[in-house]
N, C-alpha and C positions, 0 to 999 in steps of 0.2 A: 409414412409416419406423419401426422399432423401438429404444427407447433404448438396442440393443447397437450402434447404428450410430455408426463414428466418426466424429469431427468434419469430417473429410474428404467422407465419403460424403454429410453434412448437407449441406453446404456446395455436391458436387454437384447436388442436391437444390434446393437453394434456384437456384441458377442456374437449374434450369429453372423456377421458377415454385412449387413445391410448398412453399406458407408453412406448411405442418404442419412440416414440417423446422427452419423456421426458428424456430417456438415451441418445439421442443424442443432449438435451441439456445441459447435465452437461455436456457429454463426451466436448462438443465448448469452457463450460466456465470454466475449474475443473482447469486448470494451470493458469488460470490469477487470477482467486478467491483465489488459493493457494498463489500466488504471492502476493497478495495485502495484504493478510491474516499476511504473514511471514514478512513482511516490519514493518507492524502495530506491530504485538506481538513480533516478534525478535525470534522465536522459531517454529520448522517447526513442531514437534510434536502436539504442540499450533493450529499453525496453519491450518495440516491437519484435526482437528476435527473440527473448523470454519467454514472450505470451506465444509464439510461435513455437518455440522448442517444449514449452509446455505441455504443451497440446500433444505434441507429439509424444513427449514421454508419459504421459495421460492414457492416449492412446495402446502406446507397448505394454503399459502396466494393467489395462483396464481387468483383464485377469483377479490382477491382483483387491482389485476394488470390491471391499464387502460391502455388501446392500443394505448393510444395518443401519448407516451412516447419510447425513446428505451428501451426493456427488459435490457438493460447490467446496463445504469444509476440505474435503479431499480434495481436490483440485488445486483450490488457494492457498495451501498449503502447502503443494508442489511449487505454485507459483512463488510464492515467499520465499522459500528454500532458495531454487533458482537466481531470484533478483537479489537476493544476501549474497549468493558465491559470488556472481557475476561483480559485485562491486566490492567484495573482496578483493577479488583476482585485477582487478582494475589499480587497486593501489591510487586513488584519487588524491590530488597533491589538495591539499587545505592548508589555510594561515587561521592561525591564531585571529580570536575575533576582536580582540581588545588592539592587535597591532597591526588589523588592516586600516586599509586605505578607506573603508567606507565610510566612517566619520556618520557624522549626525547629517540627515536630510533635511532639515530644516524643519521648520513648525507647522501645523495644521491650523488656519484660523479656527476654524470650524470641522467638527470631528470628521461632518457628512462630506466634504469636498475630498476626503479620502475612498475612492472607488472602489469596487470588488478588486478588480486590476492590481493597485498596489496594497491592498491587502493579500491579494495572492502573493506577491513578489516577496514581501516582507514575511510573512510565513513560509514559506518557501524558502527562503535566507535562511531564516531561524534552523529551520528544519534541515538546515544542510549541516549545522553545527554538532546536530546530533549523532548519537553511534546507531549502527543498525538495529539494533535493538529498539530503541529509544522510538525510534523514526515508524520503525514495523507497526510495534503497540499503538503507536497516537494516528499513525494512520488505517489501521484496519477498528479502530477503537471510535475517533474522532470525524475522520473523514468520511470512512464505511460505513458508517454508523453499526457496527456489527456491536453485538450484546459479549458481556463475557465468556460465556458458553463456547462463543463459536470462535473468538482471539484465543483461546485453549486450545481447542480443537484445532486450530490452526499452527499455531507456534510451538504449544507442548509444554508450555507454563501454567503451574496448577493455579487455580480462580485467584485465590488467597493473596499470592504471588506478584499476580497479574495486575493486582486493584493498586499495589504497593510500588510495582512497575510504575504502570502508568500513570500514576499521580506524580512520582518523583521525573518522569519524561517529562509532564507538562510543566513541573514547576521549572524544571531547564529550559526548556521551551521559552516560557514568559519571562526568566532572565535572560534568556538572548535576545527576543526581542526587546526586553527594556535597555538593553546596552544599544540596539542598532534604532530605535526609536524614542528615546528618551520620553517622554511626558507622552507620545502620542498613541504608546502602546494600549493601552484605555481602549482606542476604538475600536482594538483588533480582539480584544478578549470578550 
């Protein structure tokens, strides 16, 4: 099987038994799975055994996978599900964000002296405030740059829903970050 073959034809592939197929399907999706994985839980540890238990429950289902569909929606999907229980089931201890310790970092002379670096941190913060829901939509929406279509297809929240979701996610979003960056939040939005 040649990696010009679609995910479709893997997927035949794998049905009949030909596990070449099937390593050069995790090999396509093993970093976006990680990705989506590590957004959800906040933990890459966390999240390499997701994208790996994934895979495998991907695998045992693939039966179940109708063709009608793209494999990736189905997959990532699985994957979300997964990274939502798993940080359930974890019970993460969180403080209040008004009564931590973070405080104000100081001021930015200049917006540009604020790097990718601590723009990642400080969304990243933000995005820890959030509920899984909240966190799911803005990162398969935002981050993924995925269309509504496919955050549907994925989550099981109808379009309509979704737009209403994830507007009300970001505007939490930008009031966390305006509590943990005061004036400087400007350069992250």
């Amino acid at each position: 099987m040649s990696n010009k073959s679609t995910d479709l034809e893997l997927i035949e592939k794998i049905k009949e038994g030909d596990e070449a197929s099937y390593k050069l399907l995790i090999e396509r999706h093993q970093n976006y799975a990680f990705t989506i994985a590590v957004r959800v839980v906040q933990n890459k540890e966390d999240a390499e055994e997701i994208a790996h238990d994934a895979f495998l429950k991907a695998f045992k289902s693939i039966n179940n996978f109708k063709m009608e569909s793209k494999f990736t929606t189905w997959f990532y999907r699985i994957v979300v599900n997964m990274a939502i229980s798993k940080r359930r089931k974890k019970q993460i201890q969180t403080e209040d964000i008004d009564e931590s310790n973070i405080g104000h970092y100081g001021t930015f002379e200049d917006v540009d002296q604020m790097g990718a670096d601590d723009r990642r941190f400080f969304i990243d913060k933000a995005m820890s405030y959030l509920n899984d829901e909240e966190r799911t939509y803005l990162t398969l929406y935002y981050f993924d740059e995925m269309n509504l279509e496919e955050v549907e297809a994925i989550t099981g929240t109808d379009k309509n829903n979704l737009k209403v979701k994830i507007f009300r996610a970001r505007k939490k979003l930008a009031q966390k970050l305006t509590v943990l960056l005061k004036d400087e939040v400007h350069s992250l939005l």
